[in-house]
PyMOL CGO cylinders between C-alpha atoms (Angstrom):
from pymol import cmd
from pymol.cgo import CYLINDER

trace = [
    CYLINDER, 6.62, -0.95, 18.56, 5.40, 2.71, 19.12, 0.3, 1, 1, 1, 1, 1, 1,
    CYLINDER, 5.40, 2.71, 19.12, 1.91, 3.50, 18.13, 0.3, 1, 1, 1, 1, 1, 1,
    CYLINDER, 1.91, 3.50, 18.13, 2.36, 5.86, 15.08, 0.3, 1, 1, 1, 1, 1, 1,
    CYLINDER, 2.36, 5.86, 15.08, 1.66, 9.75, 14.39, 0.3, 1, 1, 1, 1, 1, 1,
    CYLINDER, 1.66, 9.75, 14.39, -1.29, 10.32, 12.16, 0.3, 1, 1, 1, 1, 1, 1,
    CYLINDER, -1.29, 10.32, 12.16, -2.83, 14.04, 11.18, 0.3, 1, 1, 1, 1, 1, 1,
    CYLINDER, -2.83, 14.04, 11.18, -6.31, 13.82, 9.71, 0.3, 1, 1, 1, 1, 1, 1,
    CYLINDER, -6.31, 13.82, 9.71, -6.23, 16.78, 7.03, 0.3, 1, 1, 1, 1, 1, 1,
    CYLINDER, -6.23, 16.78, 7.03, -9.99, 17.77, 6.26, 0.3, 1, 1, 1, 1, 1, 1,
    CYLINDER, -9.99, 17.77, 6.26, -11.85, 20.61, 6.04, 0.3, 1, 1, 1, 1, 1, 1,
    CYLINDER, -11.85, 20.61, 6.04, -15.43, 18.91, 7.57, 0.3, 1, 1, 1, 1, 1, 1,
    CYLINDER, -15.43, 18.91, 7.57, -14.89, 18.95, 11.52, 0.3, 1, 1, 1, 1, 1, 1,
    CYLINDER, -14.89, 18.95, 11.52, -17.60, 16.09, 11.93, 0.3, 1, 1, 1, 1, 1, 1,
    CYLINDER, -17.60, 16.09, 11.93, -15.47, 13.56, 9.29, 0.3, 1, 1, 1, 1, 1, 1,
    CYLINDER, -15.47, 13.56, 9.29, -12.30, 14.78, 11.70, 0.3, 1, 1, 1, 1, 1, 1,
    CYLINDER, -12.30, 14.78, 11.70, -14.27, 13.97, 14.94, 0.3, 1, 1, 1, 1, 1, 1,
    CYLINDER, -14.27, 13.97, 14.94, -15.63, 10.50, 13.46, 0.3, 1, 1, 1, 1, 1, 1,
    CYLINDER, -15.63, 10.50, 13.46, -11.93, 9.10, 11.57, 0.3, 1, 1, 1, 1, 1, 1,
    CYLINDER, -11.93, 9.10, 11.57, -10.39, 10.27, 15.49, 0.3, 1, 1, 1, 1, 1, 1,
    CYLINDER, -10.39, 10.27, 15.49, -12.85, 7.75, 16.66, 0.3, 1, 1, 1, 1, 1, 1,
    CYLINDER, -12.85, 7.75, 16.66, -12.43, 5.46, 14.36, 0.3, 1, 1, 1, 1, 1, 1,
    CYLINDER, -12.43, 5.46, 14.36, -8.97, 5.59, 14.28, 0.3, 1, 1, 1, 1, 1, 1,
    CYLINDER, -8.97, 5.59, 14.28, -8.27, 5.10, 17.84, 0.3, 1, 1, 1, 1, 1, 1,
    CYLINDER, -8.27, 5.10, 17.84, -11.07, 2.04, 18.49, 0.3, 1, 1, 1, 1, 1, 1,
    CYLINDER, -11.07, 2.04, 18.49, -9.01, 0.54, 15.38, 0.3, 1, 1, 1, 1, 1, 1,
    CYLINDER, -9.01, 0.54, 15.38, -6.13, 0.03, 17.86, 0.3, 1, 1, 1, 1, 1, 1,
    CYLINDER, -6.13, 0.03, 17.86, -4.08, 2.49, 14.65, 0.3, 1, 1, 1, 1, 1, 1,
    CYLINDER, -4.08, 2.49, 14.65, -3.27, 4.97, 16.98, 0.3, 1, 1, 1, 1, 1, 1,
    CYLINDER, -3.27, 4.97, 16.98, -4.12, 7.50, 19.88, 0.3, 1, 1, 1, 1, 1, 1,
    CYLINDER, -4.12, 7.50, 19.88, -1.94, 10.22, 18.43, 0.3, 1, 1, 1, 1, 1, 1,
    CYLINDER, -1.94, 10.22, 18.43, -4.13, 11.90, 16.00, 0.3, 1, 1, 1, 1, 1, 1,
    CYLINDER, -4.13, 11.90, 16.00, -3.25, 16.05, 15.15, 0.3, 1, 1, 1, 1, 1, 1,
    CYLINDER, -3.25, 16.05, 15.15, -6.01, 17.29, 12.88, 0.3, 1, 1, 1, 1, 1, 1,
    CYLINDER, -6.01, 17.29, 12.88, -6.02, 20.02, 9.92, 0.3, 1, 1, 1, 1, 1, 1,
    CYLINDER, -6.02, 20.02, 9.92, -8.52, 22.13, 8.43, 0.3, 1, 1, 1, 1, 1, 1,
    CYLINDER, -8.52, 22.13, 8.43, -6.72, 22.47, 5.02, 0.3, 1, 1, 1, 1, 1, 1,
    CYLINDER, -6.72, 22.47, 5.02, -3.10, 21.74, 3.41, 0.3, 1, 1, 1, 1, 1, 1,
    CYLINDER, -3.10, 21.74, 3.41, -1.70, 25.32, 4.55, 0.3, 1, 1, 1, 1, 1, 1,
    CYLINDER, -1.70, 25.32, 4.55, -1.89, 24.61, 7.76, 0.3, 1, 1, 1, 1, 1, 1,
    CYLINDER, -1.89, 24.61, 7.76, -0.25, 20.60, 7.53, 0.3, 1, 1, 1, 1, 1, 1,
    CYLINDER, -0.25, 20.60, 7.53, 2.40, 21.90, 5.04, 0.3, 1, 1, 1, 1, 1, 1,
    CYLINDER, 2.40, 21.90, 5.04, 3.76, 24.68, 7.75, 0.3, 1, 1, 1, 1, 1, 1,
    CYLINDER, 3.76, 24.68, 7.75, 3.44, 21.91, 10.69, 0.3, 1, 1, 1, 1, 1, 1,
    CYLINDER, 3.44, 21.91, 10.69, 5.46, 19.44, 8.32, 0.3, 1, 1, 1, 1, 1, 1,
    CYLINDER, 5.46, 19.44, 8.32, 7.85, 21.74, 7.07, 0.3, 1, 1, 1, 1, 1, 1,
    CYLINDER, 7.85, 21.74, 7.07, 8.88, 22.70, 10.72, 0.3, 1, 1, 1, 1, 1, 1,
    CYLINDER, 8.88, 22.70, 10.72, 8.78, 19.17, 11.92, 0.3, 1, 1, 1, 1, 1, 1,
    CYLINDER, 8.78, 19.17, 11.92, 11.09, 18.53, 9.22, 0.3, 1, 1, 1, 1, 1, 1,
    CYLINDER, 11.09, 18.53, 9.22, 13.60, 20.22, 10.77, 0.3, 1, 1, 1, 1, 1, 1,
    CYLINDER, 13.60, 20.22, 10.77, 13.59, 17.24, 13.25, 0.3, 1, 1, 1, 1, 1, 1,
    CYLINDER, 13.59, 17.24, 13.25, 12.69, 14.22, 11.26, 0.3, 1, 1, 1, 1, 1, 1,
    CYLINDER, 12.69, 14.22, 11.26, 12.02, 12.30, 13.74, 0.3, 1, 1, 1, 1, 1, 1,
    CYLINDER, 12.02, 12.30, 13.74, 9.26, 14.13, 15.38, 0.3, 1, 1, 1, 1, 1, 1,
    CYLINDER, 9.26, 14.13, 15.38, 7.32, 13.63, 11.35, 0.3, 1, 1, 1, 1, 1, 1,
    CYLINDER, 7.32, 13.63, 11.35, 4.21, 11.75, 11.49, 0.3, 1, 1, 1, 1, 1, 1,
    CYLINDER, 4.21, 11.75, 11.49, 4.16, 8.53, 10.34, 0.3, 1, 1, 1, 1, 1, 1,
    CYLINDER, 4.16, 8.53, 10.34, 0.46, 8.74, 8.14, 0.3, 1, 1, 1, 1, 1, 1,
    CYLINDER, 0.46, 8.74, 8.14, -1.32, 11.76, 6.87, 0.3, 1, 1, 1, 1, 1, 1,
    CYLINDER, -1.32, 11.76, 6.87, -4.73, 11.53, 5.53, 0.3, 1, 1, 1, 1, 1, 1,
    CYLINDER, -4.73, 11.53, 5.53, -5.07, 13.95, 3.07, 0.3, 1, 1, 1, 1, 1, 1,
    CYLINDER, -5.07, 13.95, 3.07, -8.51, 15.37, 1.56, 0.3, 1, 1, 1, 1, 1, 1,
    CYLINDER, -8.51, 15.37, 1.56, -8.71, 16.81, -1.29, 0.3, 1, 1, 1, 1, 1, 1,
    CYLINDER, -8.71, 16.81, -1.29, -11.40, 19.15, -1.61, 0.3, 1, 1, 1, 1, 1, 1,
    CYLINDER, -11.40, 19.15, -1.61, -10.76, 22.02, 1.39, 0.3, 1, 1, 1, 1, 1, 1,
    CYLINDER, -10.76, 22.02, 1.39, -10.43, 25.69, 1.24, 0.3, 1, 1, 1, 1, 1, 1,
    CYLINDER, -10.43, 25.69, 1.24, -7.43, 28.31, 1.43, 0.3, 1, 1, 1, 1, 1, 1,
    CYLINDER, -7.43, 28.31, 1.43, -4.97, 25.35, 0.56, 0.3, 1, 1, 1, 1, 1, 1,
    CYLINDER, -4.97, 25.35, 0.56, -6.38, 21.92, -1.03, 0.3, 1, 1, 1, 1, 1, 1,
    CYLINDER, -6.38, 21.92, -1.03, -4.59, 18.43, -1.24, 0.3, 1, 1, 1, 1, 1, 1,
    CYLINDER, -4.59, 18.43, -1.24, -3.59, 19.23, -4.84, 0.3, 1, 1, 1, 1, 1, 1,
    CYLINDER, -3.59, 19.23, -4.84, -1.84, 21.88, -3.67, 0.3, 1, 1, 1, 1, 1, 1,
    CYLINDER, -1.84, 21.88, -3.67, -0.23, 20.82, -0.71, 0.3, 1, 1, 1, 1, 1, 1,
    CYLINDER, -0.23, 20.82, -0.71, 1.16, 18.22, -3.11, 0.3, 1, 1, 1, 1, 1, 1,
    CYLINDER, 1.16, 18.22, -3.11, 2.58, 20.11, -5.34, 0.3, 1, 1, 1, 1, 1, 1,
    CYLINDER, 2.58, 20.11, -5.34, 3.98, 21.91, -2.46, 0.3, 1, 1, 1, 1, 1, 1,
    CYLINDER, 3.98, 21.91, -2.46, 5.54, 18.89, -0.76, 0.3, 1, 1, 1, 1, 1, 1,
    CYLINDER, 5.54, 18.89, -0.76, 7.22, 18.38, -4.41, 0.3, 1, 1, 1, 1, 1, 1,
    CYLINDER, 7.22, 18.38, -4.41, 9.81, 20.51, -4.00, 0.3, 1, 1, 1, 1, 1, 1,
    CYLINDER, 9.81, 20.51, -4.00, 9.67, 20.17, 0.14, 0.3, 1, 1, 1, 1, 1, 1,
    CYLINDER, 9.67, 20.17, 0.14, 11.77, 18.92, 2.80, 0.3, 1, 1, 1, 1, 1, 1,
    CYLINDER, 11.77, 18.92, 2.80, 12.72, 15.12, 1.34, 0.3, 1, 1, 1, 1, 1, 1,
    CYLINDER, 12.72, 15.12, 1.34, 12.43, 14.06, 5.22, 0.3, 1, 1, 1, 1, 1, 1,
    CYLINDER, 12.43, 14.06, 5.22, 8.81, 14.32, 3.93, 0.3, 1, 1, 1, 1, 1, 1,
    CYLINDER, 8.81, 14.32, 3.93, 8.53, 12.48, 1.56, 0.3, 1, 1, 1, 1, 1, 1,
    CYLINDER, 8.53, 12.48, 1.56, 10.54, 9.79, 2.58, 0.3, 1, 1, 1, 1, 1, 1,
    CYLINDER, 10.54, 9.79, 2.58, 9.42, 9.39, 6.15, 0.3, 1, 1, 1, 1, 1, 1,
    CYLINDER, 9.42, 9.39, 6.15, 5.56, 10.25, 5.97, 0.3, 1, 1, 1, 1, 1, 1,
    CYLINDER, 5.56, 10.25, 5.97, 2.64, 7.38, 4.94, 0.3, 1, 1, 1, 1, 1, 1,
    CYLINDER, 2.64, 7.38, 4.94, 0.59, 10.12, 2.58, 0.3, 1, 1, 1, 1, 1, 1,
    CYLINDER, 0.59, 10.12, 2.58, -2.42, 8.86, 1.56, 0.3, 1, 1, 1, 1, 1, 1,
    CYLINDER, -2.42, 8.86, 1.56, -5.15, 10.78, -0.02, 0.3, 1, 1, 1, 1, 1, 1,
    CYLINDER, -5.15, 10.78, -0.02, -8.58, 10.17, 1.84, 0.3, 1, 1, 1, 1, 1, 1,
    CYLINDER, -8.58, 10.17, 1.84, -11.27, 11.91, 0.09, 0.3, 1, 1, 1, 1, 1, 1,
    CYLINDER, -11.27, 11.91, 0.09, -15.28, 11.54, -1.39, 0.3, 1, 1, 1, 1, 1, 1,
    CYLINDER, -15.28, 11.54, -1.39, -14.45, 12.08, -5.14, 0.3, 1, 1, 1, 1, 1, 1,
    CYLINDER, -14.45, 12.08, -5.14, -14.89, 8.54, -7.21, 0.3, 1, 1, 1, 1, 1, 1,
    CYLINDER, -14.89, 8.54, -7.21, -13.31, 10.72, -10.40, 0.3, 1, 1, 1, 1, 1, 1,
    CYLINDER, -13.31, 10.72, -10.40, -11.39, 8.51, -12.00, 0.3, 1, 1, 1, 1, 1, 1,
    CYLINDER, -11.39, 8.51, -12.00, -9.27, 11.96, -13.11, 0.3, 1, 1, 1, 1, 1, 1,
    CYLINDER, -9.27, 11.96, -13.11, -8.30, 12.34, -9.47, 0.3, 1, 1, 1, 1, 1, 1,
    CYLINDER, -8.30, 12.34, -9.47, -6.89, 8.47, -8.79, 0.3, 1, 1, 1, 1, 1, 1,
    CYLINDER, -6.89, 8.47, -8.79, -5.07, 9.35, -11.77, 0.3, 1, 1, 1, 1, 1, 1,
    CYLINDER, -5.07, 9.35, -11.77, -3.78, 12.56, -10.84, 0.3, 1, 1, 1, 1, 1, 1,
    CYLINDER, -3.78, 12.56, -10.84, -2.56, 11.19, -7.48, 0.3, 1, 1, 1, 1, 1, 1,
    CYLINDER, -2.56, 11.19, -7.48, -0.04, 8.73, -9.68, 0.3, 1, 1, 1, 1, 1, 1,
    CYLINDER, -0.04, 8.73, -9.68, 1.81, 11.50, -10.53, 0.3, 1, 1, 1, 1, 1, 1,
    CYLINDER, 1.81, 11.50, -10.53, 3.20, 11.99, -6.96, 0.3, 1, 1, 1, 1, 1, 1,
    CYLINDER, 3.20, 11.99, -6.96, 5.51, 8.90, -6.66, 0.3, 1, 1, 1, 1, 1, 1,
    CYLINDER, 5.51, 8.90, -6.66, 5.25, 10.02, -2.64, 0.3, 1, 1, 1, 1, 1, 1,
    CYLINDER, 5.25, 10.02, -2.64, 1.53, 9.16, -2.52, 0.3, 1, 1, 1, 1, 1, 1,
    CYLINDER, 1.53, 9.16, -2.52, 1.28, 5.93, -0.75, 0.3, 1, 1, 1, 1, 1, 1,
    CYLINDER, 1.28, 5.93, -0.75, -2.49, 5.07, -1.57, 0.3, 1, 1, 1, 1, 1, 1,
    CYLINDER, -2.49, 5.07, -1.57, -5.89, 6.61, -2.51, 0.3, 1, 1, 1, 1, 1, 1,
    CYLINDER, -5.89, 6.61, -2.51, -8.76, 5.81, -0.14, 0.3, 1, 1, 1, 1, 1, 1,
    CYLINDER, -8.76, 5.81, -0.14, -12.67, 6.39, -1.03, 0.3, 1, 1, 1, 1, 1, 1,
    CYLINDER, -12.67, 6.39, -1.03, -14.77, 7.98, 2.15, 0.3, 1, 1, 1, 1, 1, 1,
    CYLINDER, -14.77, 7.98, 2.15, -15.89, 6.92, 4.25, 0.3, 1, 1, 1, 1, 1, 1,
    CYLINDER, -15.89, 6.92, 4.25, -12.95, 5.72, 6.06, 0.3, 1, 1, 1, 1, 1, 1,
    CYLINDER, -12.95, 5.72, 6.06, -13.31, 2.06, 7.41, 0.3, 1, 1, 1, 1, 1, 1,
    CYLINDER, -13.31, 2.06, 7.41, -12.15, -0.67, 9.31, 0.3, 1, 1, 1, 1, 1, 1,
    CYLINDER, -12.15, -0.67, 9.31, -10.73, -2.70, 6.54, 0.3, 1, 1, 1, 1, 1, 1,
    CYLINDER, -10.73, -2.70, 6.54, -9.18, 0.75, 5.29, 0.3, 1, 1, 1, 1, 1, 1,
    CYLINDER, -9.18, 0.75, 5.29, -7.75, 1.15, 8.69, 0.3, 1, 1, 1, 1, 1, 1,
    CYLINDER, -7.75, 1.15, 8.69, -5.93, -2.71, 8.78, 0.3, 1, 1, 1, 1, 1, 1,
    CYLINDER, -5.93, -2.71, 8.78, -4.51, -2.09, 5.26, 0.3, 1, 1, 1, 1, 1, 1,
    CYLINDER, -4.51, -2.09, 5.26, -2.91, 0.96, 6.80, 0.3, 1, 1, 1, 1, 1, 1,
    CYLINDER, -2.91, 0.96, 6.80, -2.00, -0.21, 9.85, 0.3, 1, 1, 1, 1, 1, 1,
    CYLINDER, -2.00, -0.21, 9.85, 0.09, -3.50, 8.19, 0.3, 1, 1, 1, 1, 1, 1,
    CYLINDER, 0.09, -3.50, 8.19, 1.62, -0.92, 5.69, 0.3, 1, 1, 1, 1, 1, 1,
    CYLINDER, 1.62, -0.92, 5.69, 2.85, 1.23, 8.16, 0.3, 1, 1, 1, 1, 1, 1,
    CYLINDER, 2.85, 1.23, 8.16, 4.06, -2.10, 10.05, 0.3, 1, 1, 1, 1, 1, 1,
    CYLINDER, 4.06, -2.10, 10.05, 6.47, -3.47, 6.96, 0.3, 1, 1, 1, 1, 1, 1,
    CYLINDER, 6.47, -3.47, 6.96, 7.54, -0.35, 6.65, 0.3, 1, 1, 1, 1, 1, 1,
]
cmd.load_cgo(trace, "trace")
């Protein structure tokens, strides 16, 4: 099986630097494209789109970033390309504990899961057998 796309969507350019790492000692993946905000991922998806199978498999998505956050980009993606959201892992990777935001994120029926930073190991298994099944 090929190793799978993941972009790392975050404003902080040390949490970036650290998942990569993370990320590729997991075993996950060595193809990591990185983001400073949802503006830029939403143009990079929306053109990939256009060939589906050049999509990544996982994006981490943070929520709190400027020019476009993950809120946003959501409610972008809602009316977006449905290679999107039928072909692309999006999980939300972010610091807030609000219980108002794991909430919020149940309204996208695309959202595949809602991770707490930091990003771990065990985070990094879960997502590696979900994006194994399928």
């Amino acid at each position: 099986m090929t190793k799978p796309k993941v972009f790392v969507v975050d404003d902080d350019f040390v949490f970036r630097e650290v998942a990569e790492v993370l990320i590729k000692s997991s075993g996950l993946t060595d193809e990591i494209s990185h983001f400073e905000n949802g503006l830029q991922v939403y143009q990079e998806l929306v053109h990939l789109a256009e060939t589906p199978s050049k999509l990544p498999e996982l994006v981490l998505l943070d929520i709190n970033m400027p020019v476009m956050n993950g809120w946003e980009l959501l409610e972008e993606l809602k009316d977006g390309p449905a290679a999107i959201k039928m072909g692309v892992q999006i999980h939300i990777l972010t610091s807030s504990i609000a219980p108002e935001d794991l909430n919020l994120s149940k309204q996208y029926d695309f959202i595949k899961g809602y991770i707490t930073k930091p990003l771990t190991n065990a985070d990094l298994e879960k997502l590696s057998k979900e994006l194994n099944n399928g």
